[in-house]
C-alpha positions, 0 to 999 in steps of 0.5 A: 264641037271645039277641039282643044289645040295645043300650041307652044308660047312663042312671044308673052306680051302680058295676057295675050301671047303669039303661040305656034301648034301645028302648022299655025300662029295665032294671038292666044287670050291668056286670061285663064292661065295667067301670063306664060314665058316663051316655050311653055305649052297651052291649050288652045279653045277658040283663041283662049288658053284654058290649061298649061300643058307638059310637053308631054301632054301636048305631045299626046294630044297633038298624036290623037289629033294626027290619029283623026285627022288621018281617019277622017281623010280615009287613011286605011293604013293609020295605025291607031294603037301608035297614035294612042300609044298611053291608051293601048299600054293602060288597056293592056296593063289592065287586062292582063 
């Protein structure tokens, strides 16, 4: 499985840019999305930027990402709804 990881451009040299996202650095093929200035967000899939994101967006994902990571290392205590708070505020308005 691939899980998509949001990374922000730190440096744009043409089609490959040096991103940062949680706790790492990698050379990131730009190809998909075209060229993108320093502090814009991306998808990152197996070193390929496939979607520009909003800061917004990256935020979100980054929150779900936090959600699993701390599941999968047994976290009893993880507060689901926090991490997918757009999730739980668009199940609630739907139900009610």
């Amino acid at each position: 499985m691939c899980i998509g990881i949001p990374m922000q451009v730190v440096e744009s040299h043409g089609f490959v840019a040096r991103c940062e996202g949680r706790g790492e650095s990698a050379d990131v093929n730009m190809l998909l999305v075209g060229p993108q200035e320093p502090g814009t967000w991306i998808l990152n899939f197996l070193g390929s930027a496939r979607e520009v994101l909003s800061a917004d967006d990256a935020s979100k994902i980054n929150a779900a990402l936090d959600a699993l990571e701390a599941v999968m290392n047994g976290d009893e205590d993880v507060d689901i709804d926090a991490h997918f708070a757009d999730l739980a505020e668009r199940e609630r308005a739907t139900t009610h």
